[in-house]
C-alpha positions in Angstrom: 63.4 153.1 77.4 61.4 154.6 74.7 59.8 156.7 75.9 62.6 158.0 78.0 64.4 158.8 74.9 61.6 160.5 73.3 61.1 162.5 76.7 64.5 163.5 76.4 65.0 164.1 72.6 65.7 167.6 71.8 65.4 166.8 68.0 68.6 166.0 68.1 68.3 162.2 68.4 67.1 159.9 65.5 65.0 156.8 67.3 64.1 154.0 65.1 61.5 151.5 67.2 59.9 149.2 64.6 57.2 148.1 66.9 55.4 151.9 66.1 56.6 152.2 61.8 56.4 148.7 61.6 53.8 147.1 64.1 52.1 145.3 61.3 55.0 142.7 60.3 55.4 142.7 63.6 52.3 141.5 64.9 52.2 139.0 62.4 55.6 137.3 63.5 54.6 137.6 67.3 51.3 136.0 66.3 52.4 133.2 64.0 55.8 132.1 66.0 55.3 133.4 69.5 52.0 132.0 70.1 52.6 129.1 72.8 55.1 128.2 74.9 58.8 127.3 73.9 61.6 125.4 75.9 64.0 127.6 74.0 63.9 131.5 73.9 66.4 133.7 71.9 67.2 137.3 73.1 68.7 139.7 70.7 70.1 142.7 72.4 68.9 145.4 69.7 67.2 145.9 66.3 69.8 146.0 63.4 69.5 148.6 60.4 69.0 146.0 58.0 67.1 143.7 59.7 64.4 144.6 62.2 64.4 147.9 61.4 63.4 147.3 58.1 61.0 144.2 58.6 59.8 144.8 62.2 60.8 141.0 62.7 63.8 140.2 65.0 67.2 139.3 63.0 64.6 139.9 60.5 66.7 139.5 57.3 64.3 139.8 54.6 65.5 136.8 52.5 64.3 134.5 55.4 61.6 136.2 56.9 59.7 135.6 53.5 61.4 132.1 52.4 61.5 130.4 55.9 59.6 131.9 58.0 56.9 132.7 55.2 55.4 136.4 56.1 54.7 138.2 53.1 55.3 142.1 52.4 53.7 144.4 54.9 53.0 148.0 55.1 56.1 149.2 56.8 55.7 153.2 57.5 59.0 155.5 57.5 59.7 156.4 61.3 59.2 160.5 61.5 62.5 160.9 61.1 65.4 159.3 59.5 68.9 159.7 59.0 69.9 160.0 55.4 72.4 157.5 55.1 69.8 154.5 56.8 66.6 155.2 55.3 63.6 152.6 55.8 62.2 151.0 52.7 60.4 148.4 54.5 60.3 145.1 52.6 61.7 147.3 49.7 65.2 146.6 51.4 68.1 145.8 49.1 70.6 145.2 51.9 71.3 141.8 53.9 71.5 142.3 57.9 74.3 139.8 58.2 73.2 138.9 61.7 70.1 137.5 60.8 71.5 135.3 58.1 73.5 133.8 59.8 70.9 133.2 62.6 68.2 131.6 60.3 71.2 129.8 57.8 71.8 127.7 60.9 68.0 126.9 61.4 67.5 126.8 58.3 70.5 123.8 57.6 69.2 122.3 61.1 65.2 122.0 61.9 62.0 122.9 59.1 60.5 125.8 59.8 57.1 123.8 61.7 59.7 122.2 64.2 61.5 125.6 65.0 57.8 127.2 65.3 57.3 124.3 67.9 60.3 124.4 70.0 62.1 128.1 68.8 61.1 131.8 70.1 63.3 135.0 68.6 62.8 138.1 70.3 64.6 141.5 70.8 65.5 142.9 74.3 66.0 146.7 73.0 63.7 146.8 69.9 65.1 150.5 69.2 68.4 152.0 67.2 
């Protein structure tokens, strides 16, 4: 899907993949939480503005990511081209993505973050916006 969109972009399209601008943070998170086998797999169906796009980790809103799930600020590069009104500032984000929070609240309230790391796996189907 990627690269079908980029074959097709006439510069008129504005892609956002994470997994290129922020592959570090990324990395990390597949690494750290996705490194064994889970009996429970999440699916989200796309990266969110404030969220993954900014963090490079699925429902990644930044509170969590760095509170629960405990990655740290990463290099997070600005995609070539952004729209003015969504800008990437990486972990610099001011904005919640109100999906995520209420994703990791729930786990959060429910499991610590070593039993959710045993039994939990978050993913994104369409990592793109």
């Amino acid at each position: 899907l990627i690269a079908a969109l980029e074959r097709h972009d006439k510069g008129k399209l504005i892609v956002y993949n994470p997994l290129v601008y922020a592959v570090e943070a990324h990395c990390s998170y597949v690494c750290k939480y996705g490194n064994s086998e889970k009996p429970i797999l999440f699916i989200g169906m796309s990266a969110t503005p404030y969220g993954m796009a900014q963090t490079g980790v699925p429902l990644g809103n930044l509170k969590h990511v760095r509170n629960y799930l405990g990655l740290t600020d990463f290099d997070v590069k600005s995609p070539k081209q952004t729209h003015p009104k969504m800008p990437v500032t990486g972990w610099d984000n001011l904005r919640s993505d109100p999906e995520g929070d209420k994703f990791w609240k729930f786990f959060e309230s429910k499991y610590g973050v070593k039993e959710f790391k045993k039994k939990c796996y978050v993913t994104t189907y369409c990592p793109v916006l």
